[in-house]
C-alpha positions in Angstrom: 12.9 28.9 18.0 14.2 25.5 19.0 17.0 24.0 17.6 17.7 19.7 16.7 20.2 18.1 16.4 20.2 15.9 13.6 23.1 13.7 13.9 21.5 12.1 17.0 21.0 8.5 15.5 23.4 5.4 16.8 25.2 3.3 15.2 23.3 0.1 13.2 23.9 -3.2 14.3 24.6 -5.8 11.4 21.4 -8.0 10.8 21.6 -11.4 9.0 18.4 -12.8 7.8 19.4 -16.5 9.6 19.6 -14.8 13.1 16.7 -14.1 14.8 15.9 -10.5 16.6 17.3 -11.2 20.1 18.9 -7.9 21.3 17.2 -4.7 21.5 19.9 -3.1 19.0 18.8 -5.9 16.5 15.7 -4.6 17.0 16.5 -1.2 16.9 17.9 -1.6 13.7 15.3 -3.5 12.1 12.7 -0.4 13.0 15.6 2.4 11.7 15.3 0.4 8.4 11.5 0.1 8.3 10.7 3.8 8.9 13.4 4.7 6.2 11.9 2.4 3.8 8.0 3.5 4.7 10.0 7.4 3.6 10.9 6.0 0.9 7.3 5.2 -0.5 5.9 8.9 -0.5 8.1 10.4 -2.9 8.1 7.7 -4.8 4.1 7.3 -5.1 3.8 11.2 -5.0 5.7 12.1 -8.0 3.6 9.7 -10.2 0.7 10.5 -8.8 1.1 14.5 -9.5 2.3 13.3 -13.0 -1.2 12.9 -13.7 -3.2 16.3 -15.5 -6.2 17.0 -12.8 -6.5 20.6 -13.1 -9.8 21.3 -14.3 -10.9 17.7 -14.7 -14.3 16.4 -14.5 -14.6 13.8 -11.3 -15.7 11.8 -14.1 -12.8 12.1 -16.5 -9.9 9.4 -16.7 -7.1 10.5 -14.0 -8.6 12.5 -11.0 -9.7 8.4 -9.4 -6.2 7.1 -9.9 -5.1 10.2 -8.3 -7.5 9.5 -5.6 -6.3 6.1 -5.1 -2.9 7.1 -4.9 -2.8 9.5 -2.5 -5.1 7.7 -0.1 -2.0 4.6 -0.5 0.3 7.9 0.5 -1.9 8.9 3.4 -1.5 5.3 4.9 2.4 5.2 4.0 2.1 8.4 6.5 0.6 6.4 8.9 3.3 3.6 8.8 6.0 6.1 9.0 4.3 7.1 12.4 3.9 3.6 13.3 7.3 2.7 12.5 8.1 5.9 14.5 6.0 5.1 17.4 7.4 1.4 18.0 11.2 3.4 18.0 9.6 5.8 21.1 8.8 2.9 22.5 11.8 0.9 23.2 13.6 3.9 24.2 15.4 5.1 20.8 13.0 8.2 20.3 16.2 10.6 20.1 17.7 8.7 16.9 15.9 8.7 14.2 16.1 12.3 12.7 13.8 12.5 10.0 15.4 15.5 8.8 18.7 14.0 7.7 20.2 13.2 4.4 21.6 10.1 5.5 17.9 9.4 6.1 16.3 10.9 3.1 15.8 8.5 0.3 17.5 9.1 -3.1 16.2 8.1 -6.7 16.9 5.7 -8.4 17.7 3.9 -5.6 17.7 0.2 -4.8 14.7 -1.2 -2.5 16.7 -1.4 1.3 17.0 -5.1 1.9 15.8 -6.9 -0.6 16.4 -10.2 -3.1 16.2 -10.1 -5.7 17.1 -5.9 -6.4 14.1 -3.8 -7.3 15.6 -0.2 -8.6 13.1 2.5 -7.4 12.5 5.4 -9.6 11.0 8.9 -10.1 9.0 8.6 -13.0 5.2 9.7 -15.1 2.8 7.3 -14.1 2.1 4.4 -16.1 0.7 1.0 -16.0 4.2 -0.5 -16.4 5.7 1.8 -13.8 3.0 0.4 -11.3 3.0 -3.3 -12.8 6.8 -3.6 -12.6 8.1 -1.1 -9.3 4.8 -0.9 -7.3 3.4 -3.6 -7.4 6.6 -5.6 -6.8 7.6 -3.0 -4.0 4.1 -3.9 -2.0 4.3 -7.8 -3.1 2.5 -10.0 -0.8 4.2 -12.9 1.3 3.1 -16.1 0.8 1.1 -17.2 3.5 3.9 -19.8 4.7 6.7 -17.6 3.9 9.3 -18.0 6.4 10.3 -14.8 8.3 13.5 -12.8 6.9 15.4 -9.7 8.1 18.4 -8.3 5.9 17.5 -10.8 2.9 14.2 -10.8 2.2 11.8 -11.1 -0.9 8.7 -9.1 0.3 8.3 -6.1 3.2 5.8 -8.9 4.8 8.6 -11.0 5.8 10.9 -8.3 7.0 8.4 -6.9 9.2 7.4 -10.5 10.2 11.1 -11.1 11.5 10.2 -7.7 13.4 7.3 -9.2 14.8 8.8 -11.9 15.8 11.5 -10.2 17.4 9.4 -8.3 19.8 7.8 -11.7 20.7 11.5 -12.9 21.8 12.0 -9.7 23.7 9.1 -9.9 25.7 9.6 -13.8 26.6 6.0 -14.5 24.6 5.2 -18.2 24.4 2.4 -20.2 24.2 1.4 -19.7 28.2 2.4 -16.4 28.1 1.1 -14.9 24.2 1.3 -11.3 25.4 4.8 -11.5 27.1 6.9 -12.2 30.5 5.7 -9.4 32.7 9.0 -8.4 33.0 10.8 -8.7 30.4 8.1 -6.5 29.1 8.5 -3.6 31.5 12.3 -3.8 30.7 11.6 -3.5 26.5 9.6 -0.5 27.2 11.4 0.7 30.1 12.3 4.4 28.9 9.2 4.4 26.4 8.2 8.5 25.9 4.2 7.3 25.4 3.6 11.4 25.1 5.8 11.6 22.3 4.2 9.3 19.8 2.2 10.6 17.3 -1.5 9.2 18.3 -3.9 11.6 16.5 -5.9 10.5 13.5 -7.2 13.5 11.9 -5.0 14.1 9.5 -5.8 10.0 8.2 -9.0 11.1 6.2 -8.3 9.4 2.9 -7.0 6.2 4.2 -7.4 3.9 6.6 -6.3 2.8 10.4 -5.1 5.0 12.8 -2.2 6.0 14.7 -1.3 3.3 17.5 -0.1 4.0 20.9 2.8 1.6 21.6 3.3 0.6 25.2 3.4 -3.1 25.5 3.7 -6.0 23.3 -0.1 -6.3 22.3 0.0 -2.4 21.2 3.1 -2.9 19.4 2.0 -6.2 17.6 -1.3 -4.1 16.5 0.7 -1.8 15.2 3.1 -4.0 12.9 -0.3 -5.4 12.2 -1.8 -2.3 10.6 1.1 -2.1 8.4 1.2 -5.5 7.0 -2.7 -5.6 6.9 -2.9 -2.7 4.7 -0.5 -4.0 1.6 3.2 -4.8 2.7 3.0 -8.1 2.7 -0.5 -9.3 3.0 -1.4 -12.7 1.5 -2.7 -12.3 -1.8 -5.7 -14.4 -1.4 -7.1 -11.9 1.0 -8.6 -9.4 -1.2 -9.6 -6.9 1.7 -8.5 -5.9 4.8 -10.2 -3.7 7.8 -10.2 0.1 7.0 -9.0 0.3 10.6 -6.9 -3.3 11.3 -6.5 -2.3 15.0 -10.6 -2.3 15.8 -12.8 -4.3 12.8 -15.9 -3.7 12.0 -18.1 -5.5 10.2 -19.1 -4.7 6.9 -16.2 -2.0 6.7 -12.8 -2.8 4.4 -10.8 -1.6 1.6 -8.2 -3.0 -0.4 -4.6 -3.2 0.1 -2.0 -1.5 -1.6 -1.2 -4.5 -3.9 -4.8 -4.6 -4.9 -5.0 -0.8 -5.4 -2.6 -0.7 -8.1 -3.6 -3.8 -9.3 -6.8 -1.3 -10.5 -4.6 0.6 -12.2 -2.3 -1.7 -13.6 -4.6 -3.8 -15.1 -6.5 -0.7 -16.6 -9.1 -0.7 -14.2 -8.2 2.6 -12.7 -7.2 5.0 -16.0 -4.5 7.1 -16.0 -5.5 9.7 -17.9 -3.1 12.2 -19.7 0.0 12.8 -17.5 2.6 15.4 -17.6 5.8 15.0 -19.7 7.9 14.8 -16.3 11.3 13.6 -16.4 12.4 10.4 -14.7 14.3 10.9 -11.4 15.3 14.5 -12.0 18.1 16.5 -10.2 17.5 20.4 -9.5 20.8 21.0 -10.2 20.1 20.3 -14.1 17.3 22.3 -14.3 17.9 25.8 -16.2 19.3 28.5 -14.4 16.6 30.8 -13.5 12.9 30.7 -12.6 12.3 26.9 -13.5 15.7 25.9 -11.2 14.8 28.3 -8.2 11.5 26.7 -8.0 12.8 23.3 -8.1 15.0 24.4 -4.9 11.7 26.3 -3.2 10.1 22.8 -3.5 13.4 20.7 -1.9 13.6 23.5 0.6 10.1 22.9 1.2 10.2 19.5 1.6 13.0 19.5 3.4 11.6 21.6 6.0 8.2 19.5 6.4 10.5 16.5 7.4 12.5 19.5 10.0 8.6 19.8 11.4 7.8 16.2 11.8 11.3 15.7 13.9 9.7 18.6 15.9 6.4 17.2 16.6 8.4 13.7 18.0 10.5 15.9 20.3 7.5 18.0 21.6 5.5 16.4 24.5 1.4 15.9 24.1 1.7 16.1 27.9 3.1 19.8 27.7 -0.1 22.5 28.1 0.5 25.9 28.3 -2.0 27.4 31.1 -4.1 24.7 30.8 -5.5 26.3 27.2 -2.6 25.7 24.5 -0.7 22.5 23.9 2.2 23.3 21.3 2.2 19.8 20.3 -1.2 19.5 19.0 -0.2 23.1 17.6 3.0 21.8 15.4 0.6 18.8 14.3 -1.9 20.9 12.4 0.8 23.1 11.2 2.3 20.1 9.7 -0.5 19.5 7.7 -0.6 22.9 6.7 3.1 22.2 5.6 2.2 19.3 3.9 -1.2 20.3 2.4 -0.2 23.8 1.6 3.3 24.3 1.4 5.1 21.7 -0.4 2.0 20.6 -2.1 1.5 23.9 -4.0 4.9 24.3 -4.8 4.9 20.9 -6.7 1.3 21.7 -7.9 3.1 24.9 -10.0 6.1 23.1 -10.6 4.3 19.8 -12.9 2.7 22.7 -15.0 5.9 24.5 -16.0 7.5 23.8 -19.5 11.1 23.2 -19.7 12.4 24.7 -22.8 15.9 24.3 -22.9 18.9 21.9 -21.3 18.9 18.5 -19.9 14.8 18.0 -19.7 14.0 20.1 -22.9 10.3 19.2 -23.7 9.5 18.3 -20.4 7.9 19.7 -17.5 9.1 20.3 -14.2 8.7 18.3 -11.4 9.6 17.5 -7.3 12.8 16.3 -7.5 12.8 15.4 -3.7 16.6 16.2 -3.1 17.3 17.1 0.9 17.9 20.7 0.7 21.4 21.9 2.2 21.1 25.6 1.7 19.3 26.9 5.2 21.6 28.9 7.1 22.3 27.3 9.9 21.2 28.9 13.2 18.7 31.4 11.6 14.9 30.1 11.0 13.9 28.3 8.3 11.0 30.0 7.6 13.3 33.6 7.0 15.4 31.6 4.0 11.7 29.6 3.1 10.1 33.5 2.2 13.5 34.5 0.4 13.3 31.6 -2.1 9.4 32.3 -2.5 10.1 36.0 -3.4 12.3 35.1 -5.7 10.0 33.1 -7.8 6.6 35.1 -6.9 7.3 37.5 -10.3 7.4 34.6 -12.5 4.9 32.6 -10.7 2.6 34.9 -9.3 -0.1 31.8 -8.2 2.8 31.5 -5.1 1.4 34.9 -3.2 -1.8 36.4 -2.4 -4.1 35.0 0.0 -3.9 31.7 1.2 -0.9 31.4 -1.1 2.4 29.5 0.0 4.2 32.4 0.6 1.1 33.5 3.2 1.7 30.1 4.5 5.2 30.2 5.0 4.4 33.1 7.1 2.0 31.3 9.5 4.8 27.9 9.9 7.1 27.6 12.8 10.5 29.6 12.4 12.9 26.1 13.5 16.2 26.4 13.0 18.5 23.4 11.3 22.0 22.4 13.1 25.0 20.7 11.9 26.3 18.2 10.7 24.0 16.0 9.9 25.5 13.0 11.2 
C-alpha cells in the first residue's frame, strides 16, 4: 500500500489576460487551470452520453453512433488531461497537481473556468440543444486571428495559445532561435521527471493522437498542438485535423470536437431514446436505500479511479522489478480496468434504475460525479470499495459474479487516501 498526499499543490499565481506568460509560476498556473478544465469535460460528455438507451441496440438503430462519437471525444479529453499533465512534469511541478482532490474535482452546474462571456456547465440527458448550446460553445473555435488570452478569454483556443506563447517566452524562442535559447531551455525543464509522464497509447483506441513526451520546447509545443488540433479551439474553416497531430499522414484525419457535435446537433448523428436522467443530480437526494448506496458505490468508484491516476504520475516507468515487472506499466492497465470496468459498470446499472419516490421521482438514476469523502483514511480503498459493493450486490445482483465489479474491485490496487485534502 502507498499512501499520497493530496494537498501537495502550491499556491496559484494571479493571471491577467493583458500580461503575457513570463514567470514559470504564471505558467504553472496557466497548466493547473487547463488540466482542471480538460477534467471537467469527461463527466460532463459522459453523463450524456450514457443517457442514451444502447442496451440491446442494433449497430444500426439511432443512438449506439452518437454514443460512439462521444466517447471517442472522451477518450481524447483523456488524452489532453495527460498532456496537460505531462507539460506540469515537465517544468518541474509533477508533485502538485493531485488529481484526487476536491478542490480539483469539477462540480455541476458549474461555470466554464475562465471564460467571457459565462457558459454554465451542466449534467444533463442528451439532446440536440444540450450539445448546440453547452458543447458546442464549450469546444468553440478561435478565430484564426484571434489574439491570445489567459484569464479572460472567449474560446479554450486562445487560452491555450497564451500557453503557447508563454513557453515560447520561457525558452527565449525568436525568429533565429524558433525552438529556444539553449539555455534558457535546460533551465524550464531543469527538474523535468521524463519517467513519470504518461507516454503509452494503448488505452487511445477510439480516438486520436497519442501521449507526448515533454522534454524541450518542440515536444511541449506538439503537445499544446494536439490539443488545440483536435477541437479546443481549432479554426472553423478547417474541417479535419490529423488522427495523430504530432506525426501526419496522408490521407488519415478525423473531425474535431466542434465538428463532431456539430453531427449531432444538426441531427446528423440521432440521438435515439435516452434515459429520463435528472439534470446535475446530488446522491445525497437520492432515496435512502439501494438506489442512494449505488449512487455512492459509483462516486466512490470514481473517486478512486482519479486516486489511481495520481498513482500512475508518482510511479516511475524507469522502476523494473528484476528486470521482468514494471509496477508502472502494471497500475496503467489497472487503470483501465478501473475505468473500463469499475466505474463504467457501476453507472451502466445505475442509468437503468427507476427512481420511484423523492426529489427525481420518474426518473432514473444516474453518475452524479460527486468526490467521495467516505474512505477511511489510512485503510485501503479497495477494503471500503467491496463493503459498498456488498451492500448493493442483493438488489443488484449484475454487480457480482464473474468478471463482475465486485470481482474487479478485488483484482485493483489496495491505495490508501490521506488527509486533508488541501
Amino acid at each position: 500500500m502507498t499512501t499520497i498526499q493530496a494537498s501537495a499543490h502550491l499556491p496559484l499565481v494571479p493571471i491577467r489576460a493583458d500580461e503575457p506568460i513570463d514567470t514559470v509560476e504564471k505558467l504553472y498556473s496557466h497548466l493547473y487551470l487547463a488540466a482542471k478544465l480538460e477534467l471537467s469535460t469527461i463527466p460532463l460528455y459522459l453523463y450524456a452520453g450514457y443517457s442514451i438507451k444502447t442496451q440491446n441496440a442494433s449497430q444500426w438503430a439511432p443512438g449506439p453512433g452518437a454514443f460512439r462519437l462521444i466517447k471517442s471525444i472522451v477518450i481524447e479529453e483523456m488524452l489532453h488531461l495527460s498532456l496537460a499533465r505531462n507539460l506540469i512534469i515537465a517544468i518541474g511541478y509533477g508533485d502538485s497537481v493531485p488529481f484526487c482532490d476536491p478542490l480539483f474535482v469539477p462540480a455541476y452546474p458549474g461555470d466554464m473556468l475562465n471564460r467571457i462571456p459565462k457558459l454554465q456547465l451542466r449534467l444533463a440527458p442528451l439532446t440536440r440543444e444540450l450539445v448546440r448550446d453547452v458543447f458546442m460553445e464549450f469546444e468553440l473555435p478561435a478565430k484564426a486571428d484571434a489574439a491570445p488570452e489567459s484569464e479572460e478569454y472567449h474560446t479554450i483556443g486562445q487560452f491555450y495559445q497564451a500557453i503557447h506563447d508563454g513557453f515560447g517566452n520561457l525558452c527565449g524562442a525568436g525568429k533565429a532561435n524558433p525552438w529556444g535559447d539553449p539555455d534558457r531551455t535546460r533551465e524550464l525543464f531543469k527538474s523535468n521527471r521524463p519517467d513519470l509522464q504518461y507516454v503509452s497509447a494503448y488505452w487511445n483506441q477510439g480516438g486520436g493522437g497519442e501521449p507526448q513526451l515533454v522534454h524541450d520546447l518542440r515536444s511541449a509545443l506538439t503537445a499544446i498542438n494536439t490539443i488545440v488540433e483536435q477541437g479546443e479551439g481549432m479554426n472553423p474553416d478547417l474541417q479535419k485535423v490529423p488522427l495523430r497531430p504530432e506525426a501526419p499522414q496522408p490521407g488519415q484525419f478525423e473531425e474535431p470536437h466542434y465538428q463532431k457535435f456539430q453531427r449531432i446537433a444538426r441531427g446528423w448523428e440521432p440521438i435515439g431514446e435516452v434515459y429520463p436522467v435528472p439534470e446535475n443530480p446530488r446522491v445525497e437526494d437520492y432515496p435512502a436505500g439501494p438506489v442512494r448506496d449505488l449512487g455512492l458505490l459509483c462516486n466512490a468508484a470514481y473517486t478512486y479511479v482519479l486516486r489511481l491516476l495520481d498513482e500512475v504520475y508518482s510511479s516511475s516507468w524507469e522502476d523494473v522489478d528484476g528486470g521482468r515487472t514494471s509496477r508502472r506499466y502494471g497500475l496503467e492497465r489497472k487503470f483501465i480496468a478501473a475505468m473500463q470496468g469499475l466505474l463504467f459498470g457501476v453507472v451502466n446499472q445505475l442509468v437503468r434504475v427507476p427512481i420511484d419516490k423523492g426529489t427525481y421521482k420518474g426518473c432514473h438514476a444516474a453518475p452524479t460525479f460527486e468526490f467521495y469523502d467516505g474512505f477511511p483514511e489510512g485503510e485501503p480503498m479497495t477494503d471500503h470499495l467491496r463493503e459498498l459493493c456488498d451492500k448493493v450486490v442483493p438488489h443488484f445482483p449484475g454487480l457480482g459474479g464473474d468478471n463482475s465489479v465486485l470481482w474487479l474491485i478485488g483484482k485493483m490496487p489496495p491505495l490508501t487516501l490521506a488527509r486533508p485534502y488541501a
